[in-house]
DOMARTOR-710583 format. One record per residue (C-alpha): residue number from 0; residue in one letter; x, y, z. Coordinates in Angstrom, 3 decimals. Layout:
<fidos>
    n  res        c1        c2        c3
  NUM    A         X         Y         Z
...
</fidos>
This chain:
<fidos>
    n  res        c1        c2        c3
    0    X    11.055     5.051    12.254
    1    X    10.401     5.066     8.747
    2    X     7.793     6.909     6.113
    3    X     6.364     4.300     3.749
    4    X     3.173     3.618     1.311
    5    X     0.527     1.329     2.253
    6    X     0.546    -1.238    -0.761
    7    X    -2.160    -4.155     0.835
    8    X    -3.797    -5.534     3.445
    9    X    -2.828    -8.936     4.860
   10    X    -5.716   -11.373     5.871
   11    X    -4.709   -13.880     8.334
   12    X    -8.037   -16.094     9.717
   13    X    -5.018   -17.851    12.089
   14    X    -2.271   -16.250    14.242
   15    X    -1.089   -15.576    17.600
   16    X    -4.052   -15.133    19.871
   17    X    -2.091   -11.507    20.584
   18    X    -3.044   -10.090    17.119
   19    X    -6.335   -11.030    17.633
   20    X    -8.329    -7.802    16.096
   21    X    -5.213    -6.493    14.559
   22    X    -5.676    -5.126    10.817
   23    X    -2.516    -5.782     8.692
   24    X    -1.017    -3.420     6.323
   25    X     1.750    -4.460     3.446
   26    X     4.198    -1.020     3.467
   27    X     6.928    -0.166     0.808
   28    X     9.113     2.004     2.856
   29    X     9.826     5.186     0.921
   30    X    13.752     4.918    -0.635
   31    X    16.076     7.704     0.356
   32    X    19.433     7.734    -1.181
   33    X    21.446     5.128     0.816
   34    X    18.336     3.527     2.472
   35    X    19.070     0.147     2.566
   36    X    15.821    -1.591     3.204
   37    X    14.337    -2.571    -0.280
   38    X    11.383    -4.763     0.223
   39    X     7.691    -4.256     1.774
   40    X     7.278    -4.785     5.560
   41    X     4.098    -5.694     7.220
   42    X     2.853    -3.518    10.230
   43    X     0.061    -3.698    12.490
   44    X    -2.537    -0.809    11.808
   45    X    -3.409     1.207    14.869
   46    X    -4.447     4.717    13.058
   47    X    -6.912     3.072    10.402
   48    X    -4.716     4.194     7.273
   49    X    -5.882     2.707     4.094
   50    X    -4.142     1.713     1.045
   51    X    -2.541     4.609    -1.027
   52    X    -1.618     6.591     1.889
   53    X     1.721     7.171     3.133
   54    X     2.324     6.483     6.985
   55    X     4.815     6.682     9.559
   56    X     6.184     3.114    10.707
   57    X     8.343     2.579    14.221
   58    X     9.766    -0.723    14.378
   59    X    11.155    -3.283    16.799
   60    X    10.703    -2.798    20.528
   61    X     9.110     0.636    19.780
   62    X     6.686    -1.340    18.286
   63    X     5.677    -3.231    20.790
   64    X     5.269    -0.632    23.543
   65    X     3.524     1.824    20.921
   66    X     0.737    -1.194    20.766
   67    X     0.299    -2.051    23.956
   68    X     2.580    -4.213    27.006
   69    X     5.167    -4.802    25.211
   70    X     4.960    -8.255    24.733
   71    X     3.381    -8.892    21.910
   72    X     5.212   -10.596    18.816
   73    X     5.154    -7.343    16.285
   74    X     7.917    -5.764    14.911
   75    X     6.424    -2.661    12.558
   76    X     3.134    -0.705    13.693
   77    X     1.523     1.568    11.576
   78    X     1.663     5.254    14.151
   79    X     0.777     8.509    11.892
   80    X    -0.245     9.222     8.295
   81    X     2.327    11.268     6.614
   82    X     1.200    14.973     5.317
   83    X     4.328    16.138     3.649
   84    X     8.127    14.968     4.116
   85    X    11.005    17.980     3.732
   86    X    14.439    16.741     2.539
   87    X    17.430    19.019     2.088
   88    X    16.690    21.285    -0.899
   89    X    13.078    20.417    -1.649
   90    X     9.697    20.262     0.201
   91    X     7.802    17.250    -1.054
   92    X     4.352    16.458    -0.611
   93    X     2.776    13.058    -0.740
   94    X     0.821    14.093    -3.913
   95    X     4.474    15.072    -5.724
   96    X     5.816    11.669    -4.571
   97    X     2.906     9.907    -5.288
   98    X     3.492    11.805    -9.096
   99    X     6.835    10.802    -9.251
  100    X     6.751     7.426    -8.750
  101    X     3.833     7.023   -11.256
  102    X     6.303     8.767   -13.836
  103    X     8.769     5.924   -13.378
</fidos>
């Protein structure tokens, strides 16, 4: 899993017939020291999160079952909207993240 920020929406008129009714979301996971992953993913949207919130993101077959059989081609789907995130020696909520990264 991974706690990101949704950046965009993705608009796609054509696609697999199993994303049919499936909203698109652009997320920039959230960078902890020594997270490698430095580029934004696109995840289906199952919870209705918008742009400017942060969400939780599960990935790979995970995916798949949280959406439905299984066997649909996804790989990152949207599952929670993050409240607050606690890291060793600070509690941070999404408003002081959202601060911080507007600060630089």
């Amino acid at each position: 899993m991974l706690v990101g920020k949704v950046i965009g929406n993705v608009w796609a008129t054509r696609k697999n017939d199993d994303l049919a009714g499936c909203k698109l979301m652009i997320v920039d996971p959230y960078r902890y020291e020594g997270h490698a992953r430095q580029y934004p993913i696109v995840a289906v949207d199952q919870i209705g999160a918008g742009v400017g919130e942060y969400v939780l993101v599960v990935s790979g077959s995970s995916a798949r079952v949280a959406f439905g059989t299984g066997r649909q081609p996804i790989d990152h789907v949207i599952v929670g909207v993050v409240d607050q995130v606690d890291l060793p020696d600070r509690i941070a909520a999404v408003s002081q993240i959202a601060e911080k990264e507007a600060s630089g």
